[in-house]
N, C-alpha and C positions, 0 to 999 in steps of 0.2 A: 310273469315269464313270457319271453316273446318267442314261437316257435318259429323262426325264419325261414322262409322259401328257399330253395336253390334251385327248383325249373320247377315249370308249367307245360303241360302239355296239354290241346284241347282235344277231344273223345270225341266219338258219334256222341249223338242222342242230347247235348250239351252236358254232356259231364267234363270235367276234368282232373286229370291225374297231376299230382301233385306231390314233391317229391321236397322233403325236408333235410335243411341243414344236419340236423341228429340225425341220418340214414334211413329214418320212415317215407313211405309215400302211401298216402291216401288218394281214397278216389270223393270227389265232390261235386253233390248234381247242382246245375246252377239253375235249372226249369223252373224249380219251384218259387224262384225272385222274382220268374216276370210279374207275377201277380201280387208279389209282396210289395215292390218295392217298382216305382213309374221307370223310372231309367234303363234299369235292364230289359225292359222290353224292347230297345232296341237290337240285344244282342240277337234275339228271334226277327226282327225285322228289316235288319238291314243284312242282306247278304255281305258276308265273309269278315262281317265284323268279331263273331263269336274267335275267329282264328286267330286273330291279332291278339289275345292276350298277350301278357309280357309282364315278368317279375317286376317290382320296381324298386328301386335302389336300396341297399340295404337289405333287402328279403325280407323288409317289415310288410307284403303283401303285393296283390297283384293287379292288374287294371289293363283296361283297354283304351280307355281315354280319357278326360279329364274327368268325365260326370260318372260312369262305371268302373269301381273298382270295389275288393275283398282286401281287410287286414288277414294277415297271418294267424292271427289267433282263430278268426273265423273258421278258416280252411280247417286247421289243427281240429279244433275241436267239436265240429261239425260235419268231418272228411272222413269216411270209410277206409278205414286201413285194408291193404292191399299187401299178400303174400309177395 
């Protein structure tokens, strides 16, 4: 089951708020990728990259540019739900 995006918003601290087609929105820290995984360090490296998130078509997930991006199901099931 695919839980589809319907916006991104990016947070202090690089979290982001994330708000799903079913009316949930979670909150999802992205810090802990730079170390995981080589690419996303540039979201800490390059000033004002981390802002430019952007759903991508479909709401099968989100991304910044070609080589940085999150599926949906990540976000979903991985994202802090949020009163």
């Amino acid at each position: 089951m695919f839980y589809k995006v319907r916006s991104v918003t990016p947070c202090p601290d690089y979290e982001l708020r994330v708000s799903f087609v079913n009316g949930e929105t979670k909150s999802y820290r992205v810090a802990p990728l730079f170390h995981k995984w080589k690419p996303f360090e540039a979201l800490r490296s390059t000033k004002g990259l981390f802002d430019q998130v952007q759903v991508d078509a479909g709401g099968y997930g989100i991304s910044w540019n070609d080589d940085i991006d999150l599926s949906c199901n990540e976000l979903y099931n991985n994202g802090i739900p949020m009163k």
